[in-house]
Backbone as CSV, one residue per row, in Angstrom:
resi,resn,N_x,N_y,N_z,CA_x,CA_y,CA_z,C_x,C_y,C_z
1,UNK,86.423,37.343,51.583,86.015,36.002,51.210,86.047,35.860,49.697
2,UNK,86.624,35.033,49.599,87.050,34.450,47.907,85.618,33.436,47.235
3,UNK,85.304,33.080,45.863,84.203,31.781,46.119,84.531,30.817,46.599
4,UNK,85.995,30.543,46.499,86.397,29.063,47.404,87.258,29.013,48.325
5,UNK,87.498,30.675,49.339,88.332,30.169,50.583,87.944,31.444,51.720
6,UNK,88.375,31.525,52.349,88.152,32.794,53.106,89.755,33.469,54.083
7,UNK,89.710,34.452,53.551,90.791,35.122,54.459,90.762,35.244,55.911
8,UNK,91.720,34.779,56.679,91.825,34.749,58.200,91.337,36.377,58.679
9,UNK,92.675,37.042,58.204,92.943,38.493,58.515,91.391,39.589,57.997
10,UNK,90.840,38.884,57.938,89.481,39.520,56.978,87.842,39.130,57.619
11,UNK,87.944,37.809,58.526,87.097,37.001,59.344,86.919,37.202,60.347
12,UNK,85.815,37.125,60.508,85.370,36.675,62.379,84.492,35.482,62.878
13,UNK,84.922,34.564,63.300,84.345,33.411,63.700,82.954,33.641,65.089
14,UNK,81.755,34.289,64.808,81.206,34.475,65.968,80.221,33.831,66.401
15,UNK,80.830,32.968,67.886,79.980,32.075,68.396,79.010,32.688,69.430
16,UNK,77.703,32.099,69.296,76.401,32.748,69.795,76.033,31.999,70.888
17,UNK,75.746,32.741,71.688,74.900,32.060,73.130,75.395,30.639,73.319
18,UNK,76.388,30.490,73.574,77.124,28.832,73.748,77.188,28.856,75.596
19,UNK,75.846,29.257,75.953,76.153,29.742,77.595,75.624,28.102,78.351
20,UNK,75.885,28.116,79.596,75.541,27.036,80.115,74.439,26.898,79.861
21,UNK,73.148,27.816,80.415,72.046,27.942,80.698,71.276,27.431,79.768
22,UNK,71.661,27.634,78.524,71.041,26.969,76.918,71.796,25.725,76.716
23,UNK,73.380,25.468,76.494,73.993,24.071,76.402,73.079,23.312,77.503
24,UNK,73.555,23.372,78.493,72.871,22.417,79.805,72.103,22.272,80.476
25,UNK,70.810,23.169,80.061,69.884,23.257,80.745,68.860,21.759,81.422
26,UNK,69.107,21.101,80.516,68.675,19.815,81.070,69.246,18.531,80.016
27,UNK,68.472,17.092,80.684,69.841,16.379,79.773,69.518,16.048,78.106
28,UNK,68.301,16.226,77.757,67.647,16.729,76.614,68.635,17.378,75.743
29,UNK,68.378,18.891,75.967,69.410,19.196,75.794,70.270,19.761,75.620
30,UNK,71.073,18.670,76.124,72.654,18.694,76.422,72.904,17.661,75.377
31,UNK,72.081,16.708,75.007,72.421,15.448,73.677,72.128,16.661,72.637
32,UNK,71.536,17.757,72.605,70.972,18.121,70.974,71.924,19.064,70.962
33,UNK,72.902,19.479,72.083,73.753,20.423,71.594,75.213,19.619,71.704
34,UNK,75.326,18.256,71.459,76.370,17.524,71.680,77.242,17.434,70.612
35,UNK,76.803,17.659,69.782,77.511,17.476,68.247,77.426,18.735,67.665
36,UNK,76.621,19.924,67.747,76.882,21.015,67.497,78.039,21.518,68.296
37,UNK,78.173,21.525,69.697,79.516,21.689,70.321,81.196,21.666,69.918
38,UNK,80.630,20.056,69.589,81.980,19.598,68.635,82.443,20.157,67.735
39,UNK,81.413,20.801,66.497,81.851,21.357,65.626,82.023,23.030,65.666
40,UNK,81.594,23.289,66.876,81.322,24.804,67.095,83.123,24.934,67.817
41,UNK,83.742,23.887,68.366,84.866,23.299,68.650,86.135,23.217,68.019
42,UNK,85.389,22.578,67.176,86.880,22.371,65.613,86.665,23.560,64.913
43,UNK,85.726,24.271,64.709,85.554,25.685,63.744,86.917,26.920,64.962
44,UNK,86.058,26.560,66.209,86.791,27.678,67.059,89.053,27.495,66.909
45,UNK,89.105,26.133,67.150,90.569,25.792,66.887,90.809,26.414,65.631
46,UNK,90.260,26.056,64.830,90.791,26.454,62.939,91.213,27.811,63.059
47,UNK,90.049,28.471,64.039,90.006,30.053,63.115,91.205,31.163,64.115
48,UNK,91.009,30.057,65.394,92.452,30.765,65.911,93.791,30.535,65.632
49,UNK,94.329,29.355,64.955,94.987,28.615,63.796,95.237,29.348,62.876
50,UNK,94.411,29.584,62.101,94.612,30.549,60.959,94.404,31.625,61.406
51,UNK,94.325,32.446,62.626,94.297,33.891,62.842,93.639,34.637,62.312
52,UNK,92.164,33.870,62.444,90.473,35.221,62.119,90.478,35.216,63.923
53,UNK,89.668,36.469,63.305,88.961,37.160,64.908,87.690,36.471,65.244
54,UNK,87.882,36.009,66.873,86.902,35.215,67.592,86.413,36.323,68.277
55,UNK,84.593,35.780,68.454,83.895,36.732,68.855,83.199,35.855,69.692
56,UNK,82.458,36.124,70.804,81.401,35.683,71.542,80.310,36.683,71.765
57,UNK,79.323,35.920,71.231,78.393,37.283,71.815,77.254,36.438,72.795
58,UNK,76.925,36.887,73.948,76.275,36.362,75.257,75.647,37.064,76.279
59,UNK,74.471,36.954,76.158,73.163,36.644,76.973,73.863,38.099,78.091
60,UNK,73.190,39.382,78.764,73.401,40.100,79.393,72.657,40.568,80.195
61,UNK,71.322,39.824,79.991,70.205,40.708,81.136,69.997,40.900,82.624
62,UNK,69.585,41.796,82.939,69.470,42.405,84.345,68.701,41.617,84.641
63,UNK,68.356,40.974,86.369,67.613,40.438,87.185,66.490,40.698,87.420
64,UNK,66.786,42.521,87.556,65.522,43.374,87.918,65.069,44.115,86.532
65,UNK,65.082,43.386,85.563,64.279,43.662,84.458,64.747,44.881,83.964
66,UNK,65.190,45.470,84.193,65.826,47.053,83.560,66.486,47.410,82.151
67,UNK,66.467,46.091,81.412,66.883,46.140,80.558,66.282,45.596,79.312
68,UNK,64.667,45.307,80.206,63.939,44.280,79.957,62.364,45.052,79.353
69,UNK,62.149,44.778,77.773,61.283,45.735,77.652,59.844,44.815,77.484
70,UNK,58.801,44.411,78.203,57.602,43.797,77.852,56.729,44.387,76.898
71,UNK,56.938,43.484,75.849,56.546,43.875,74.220,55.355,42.972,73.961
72,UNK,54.342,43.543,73.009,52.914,42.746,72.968,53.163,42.009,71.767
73,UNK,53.040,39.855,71.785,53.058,39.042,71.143,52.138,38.364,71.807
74,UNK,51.523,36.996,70.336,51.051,36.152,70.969,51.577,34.637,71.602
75,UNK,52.608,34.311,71.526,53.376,33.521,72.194,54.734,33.907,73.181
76,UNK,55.560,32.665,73.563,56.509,32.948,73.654,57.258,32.474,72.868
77,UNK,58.817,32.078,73.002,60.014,31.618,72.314,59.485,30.389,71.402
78,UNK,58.524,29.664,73.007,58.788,27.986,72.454,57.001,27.827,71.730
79,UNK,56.522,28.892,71.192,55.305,29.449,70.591,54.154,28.526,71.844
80,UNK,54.345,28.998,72.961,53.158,28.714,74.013,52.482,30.033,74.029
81,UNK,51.090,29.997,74.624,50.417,31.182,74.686,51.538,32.128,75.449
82,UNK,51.657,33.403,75.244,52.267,34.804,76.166,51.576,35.048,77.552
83,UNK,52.095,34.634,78.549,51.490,35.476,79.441,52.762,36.230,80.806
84,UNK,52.517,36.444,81.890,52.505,37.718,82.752,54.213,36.729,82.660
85,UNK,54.559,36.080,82.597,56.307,35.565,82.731,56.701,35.556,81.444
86,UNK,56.631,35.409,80.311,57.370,34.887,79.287,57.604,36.117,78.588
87,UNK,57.780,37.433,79.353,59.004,38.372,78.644,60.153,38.447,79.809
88,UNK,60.051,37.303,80.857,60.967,37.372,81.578,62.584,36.649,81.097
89,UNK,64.075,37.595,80.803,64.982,36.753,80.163,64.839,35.098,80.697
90,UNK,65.720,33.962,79.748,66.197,32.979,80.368,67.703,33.140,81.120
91,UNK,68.311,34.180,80.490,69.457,33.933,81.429,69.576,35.331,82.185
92,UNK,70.528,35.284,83.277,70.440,36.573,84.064,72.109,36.671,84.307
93,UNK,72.620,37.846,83.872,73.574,37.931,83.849,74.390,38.002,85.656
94,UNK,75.920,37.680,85.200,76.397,37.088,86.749,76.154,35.788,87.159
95,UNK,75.341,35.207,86.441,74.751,34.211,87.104,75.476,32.590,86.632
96,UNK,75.656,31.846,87.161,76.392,30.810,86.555,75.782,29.910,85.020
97,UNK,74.431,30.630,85.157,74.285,29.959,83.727,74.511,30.574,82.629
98,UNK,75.409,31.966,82.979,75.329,32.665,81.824,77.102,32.828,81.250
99,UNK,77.623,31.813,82.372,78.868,31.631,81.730,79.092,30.932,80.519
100,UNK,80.293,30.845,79.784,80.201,30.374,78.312,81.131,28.878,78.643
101,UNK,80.366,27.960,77.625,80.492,26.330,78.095,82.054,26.217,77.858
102,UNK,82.679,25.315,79.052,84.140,24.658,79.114,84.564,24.615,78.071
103,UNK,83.746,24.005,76.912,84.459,23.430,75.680,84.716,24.673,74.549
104,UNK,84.438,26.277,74.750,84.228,26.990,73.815,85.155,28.336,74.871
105,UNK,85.773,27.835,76.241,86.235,28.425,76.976,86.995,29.821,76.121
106,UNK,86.550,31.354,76.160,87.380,32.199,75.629,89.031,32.388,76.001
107,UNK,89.167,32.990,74.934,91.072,33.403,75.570,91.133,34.553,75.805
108,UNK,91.836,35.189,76.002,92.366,36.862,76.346,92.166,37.970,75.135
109,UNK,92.463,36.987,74.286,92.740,37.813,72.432,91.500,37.518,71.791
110,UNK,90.099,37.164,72.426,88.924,37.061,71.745,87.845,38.254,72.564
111,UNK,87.212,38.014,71.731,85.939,39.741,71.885,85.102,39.265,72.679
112,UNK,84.099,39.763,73.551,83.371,39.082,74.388,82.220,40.472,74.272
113,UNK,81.131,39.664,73.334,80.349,41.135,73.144,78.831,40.561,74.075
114,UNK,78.400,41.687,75.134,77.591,41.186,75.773,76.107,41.632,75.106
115,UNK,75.080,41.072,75.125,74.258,41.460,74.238,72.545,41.651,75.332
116,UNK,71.400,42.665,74.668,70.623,42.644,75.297,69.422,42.236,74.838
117,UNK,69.653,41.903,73.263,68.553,41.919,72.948,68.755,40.892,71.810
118,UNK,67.991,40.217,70.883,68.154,38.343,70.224,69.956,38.875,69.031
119,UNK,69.436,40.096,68.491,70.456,40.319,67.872,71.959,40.864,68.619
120,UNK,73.263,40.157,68.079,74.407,40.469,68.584,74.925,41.829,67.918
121,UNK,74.791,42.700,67.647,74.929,44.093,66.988,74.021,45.283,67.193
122,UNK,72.480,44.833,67.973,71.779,45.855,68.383,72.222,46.344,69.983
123,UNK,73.215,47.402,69.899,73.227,48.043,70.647,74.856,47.679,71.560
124,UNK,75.745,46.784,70.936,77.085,46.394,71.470,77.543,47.293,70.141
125,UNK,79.312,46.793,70.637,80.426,47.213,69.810,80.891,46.344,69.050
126,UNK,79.947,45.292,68.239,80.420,44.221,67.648,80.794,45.192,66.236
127,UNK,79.579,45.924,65.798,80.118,46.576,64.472,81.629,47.258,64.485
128,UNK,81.481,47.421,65.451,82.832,48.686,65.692,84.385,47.654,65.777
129,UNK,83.991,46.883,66.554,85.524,46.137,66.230,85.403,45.116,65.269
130,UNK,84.290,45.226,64.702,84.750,44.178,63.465,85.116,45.131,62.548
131,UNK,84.922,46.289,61.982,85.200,47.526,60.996,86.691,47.905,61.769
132,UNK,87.234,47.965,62.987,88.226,48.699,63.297,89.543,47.324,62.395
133,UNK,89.033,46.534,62.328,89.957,45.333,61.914,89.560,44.464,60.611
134,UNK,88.981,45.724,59.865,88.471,45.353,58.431,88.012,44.123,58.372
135,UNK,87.137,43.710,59.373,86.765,41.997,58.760,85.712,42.705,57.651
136,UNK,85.203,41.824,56.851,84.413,41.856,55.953,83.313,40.434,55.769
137,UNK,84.039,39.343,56.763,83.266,38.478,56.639,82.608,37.876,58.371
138,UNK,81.353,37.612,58.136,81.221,36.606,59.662,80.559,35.287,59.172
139,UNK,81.531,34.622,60.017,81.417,33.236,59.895,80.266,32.659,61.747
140,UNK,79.374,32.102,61.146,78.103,32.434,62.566,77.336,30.974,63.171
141,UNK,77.482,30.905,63.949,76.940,29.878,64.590,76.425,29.683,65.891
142,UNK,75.657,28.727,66.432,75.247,29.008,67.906,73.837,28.066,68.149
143,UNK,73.223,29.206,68.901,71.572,29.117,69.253,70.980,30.189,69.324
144,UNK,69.884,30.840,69.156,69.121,29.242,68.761,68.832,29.655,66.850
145,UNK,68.642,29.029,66.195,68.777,29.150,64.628,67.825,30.070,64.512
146,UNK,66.183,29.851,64.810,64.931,30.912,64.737,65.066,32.344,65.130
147,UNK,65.945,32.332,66.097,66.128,33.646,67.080,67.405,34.585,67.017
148,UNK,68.227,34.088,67.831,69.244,35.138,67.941,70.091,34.606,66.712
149,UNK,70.458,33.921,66.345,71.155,33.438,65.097,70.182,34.257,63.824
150,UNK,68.772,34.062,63.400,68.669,34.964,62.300,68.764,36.083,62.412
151,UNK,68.578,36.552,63.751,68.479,38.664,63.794,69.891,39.050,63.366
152,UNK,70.585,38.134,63.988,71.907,38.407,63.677,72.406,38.554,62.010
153,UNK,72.299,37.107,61.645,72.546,37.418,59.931,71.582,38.359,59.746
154,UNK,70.316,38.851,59.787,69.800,40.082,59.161,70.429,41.190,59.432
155,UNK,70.895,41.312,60.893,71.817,42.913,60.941,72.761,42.534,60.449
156,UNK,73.715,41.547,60.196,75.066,41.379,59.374,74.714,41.693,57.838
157,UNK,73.951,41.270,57.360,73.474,41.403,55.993,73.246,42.473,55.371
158,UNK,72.583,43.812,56.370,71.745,44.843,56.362,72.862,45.954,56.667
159,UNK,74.167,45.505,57.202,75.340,46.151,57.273,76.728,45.835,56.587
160,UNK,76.363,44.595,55.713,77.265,44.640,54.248,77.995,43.546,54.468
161,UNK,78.158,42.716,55.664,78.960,41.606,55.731,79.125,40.529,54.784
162,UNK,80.037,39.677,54.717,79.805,38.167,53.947,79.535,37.742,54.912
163,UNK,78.900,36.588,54.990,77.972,36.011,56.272,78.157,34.788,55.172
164,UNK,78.886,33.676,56.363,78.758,32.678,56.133,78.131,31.548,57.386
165,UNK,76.980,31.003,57.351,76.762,30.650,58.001,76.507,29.126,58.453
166,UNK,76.692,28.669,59.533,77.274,26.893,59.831,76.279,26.313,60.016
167,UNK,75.880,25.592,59.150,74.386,24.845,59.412,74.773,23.796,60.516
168,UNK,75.830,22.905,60.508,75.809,22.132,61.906,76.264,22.635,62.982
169,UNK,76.744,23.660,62.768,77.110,24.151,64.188,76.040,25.354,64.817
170,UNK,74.766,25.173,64.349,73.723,25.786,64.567,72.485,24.918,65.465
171,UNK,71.856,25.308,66.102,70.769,24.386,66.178,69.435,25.297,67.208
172,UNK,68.265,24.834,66.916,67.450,24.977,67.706,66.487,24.423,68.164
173,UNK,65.643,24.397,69.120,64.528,23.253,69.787,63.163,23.441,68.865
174,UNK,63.571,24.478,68.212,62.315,23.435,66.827,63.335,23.281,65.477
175,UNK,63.361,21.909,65.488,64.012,21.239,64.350,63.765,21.824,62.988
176,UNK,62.307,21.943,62.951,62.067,22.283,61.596,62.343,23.669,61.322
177,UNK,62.219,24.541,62.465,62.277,25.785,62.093,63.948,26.018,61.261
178,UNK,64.863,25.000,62.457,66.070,25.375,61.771,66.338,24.827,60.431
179,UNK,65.568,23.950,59.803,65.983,23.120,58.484,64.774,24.813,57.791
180,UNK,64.177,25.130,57.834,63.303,25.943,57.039,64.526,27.245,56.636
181,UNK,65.449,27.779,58.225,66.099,28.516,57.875,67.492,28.209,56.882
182,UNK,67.977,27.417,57.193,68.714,26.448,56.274,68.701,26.687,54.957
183,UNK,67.635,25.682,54.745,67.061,25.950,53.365,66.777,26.630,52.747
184,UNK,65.672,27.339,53.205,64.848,28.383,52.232,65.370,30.004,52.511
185,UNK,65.679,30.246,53.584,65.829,31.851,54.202,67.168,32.277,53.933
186,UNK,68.339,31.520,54.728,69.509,31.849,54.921,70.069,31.882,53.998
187,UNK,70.126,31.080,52.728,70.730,30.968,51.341,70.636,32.442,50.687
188,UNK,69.398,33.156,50.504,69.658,34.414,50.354,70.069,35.581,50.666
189,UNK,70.847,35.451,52.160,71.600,36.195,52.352,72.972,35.978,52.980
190,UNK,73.396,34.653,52.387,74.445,34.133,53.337,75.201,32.928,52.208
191,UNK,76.264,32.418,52.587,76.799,31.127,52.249,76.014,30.119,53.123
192,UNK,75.641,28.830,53.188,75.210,28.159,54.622,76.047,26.783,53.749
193,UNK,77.053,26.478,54.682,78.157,25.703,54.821,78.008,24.832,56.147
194,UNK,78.676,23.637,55.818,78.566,22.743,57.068,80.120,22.942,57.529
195,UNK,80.389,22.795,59.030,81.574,22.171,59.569,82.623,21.937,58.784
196,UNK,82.683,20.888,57.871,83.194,20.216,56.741,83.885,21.264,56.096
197,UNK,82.858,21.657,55.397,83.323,22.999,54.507,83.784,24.077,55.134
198,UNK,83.750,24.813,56.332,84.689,25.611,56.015,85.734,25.453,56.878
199,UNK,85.997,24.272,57.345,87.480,24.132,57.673,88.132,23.477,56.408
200,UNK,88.113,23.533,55.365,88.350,23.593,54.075,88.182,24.579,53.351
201,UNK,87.772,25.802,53.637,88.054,26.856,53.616,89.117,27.724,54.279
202,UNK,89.139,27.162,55.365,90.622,28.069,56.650,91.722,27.721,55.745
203,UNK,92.560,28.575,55.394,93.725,28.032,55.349,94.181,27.268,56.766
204,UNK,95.681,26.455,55.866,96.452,25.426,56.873,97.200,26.496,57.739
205,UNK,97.666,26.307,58.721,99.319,27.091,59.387,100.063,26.827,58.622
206,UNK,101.312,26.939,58.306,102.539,26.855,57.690,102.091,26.143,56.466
């Protein structure tokens, strides 16, 4: 990554939890991830266009909890009190909500890293094929901004990446949390670029 462009052959475009189960879970939303889609959309065209490496990383948990460690907090996700369900996953792998949405449909020549835990690098081969193919940069977006989106830039960060990260093609069900990360958090360890910008960053084809 240059200050004003980014190399294809050097990138990885990695889209986060874009699974049904979170896009569509109800019709709520499905409006708040309507326009993040779009741009999670036009980022995905660009970067296979210009020939960076597409990544998915998505939701993997066992049914029968086996993969599933009940850890002592005082809430859950959506900060309600913790109790005897809310270390139970939302998605369960196999399951139709844990397929990845129509509009972000993978191809053959993209990575499909299954994940167990909020961060996409604790415990997959995301490090490994992004180093086998010298990227140096991740370009990051998804759901939810508070959760699996920051663990992520912290292990990207904490393992040397450029991390550029898509403020509209991000989002989560507390608004503010994601404008806090935005603002105040992500800037120090990241680029945080809109849509806009870095498909003005991709180079053109020809």
């Amino acid at each position: 990554m240059t200050p004003g462009g980014l190399a294809p052959a050097r990138s990885c475009l990695l889209l986060f939890d874009f699974l049904e189960g979170h896009v569509n879970r109800d019709a709520s939303t499905r409006e708040r991830y309507r326009p993040v889609l779009a741009n999670a959309a036009a980022l995905l065209a660009a970067a296979r266009s210009a020939g960076a490496m597409v990544a998915h990383a998505q939701a993997d948990h066992r049914a029968d909890l086996a993969t599933t460690v009940r850890t002592l907090r005082d809430t859950d996700n959506r900060l309600r009190p913790a109790d005897g369900e809310s270390h139970k996953p939302v998605i369960v792998a196999g399951t139709p909500q844990a397929r990845i949405v129509e509009e972000l449909a993978p191809q053959p020549s993209d990575y499909l890293v299954p994940k167990h835990r909020w961060s996409a690098f604790h415990g997959t081969y995301l490090d490994l094929a992004l180093r086998a193919r010298q990227i140096d940069t991740l370009l990051l977006c998804g759901g939810s901004t508070d959760v699996g989106i920051a663990s992520t830039a912290f292990a990207a960060r904490d393992s040397d990446y450029n991390l550029v990260i898509i403020s509209d093609a991000c989002t989560s069900p507390e608004q503010d949390n994601h404008a806090q990360f935005m603002n105040r958090i992500f800037p120090r360890m990241a680029r945080v670029r809109t849509t806009a910008e870095v498909l003005q960053m991709l180079p053109k084809p020809g």
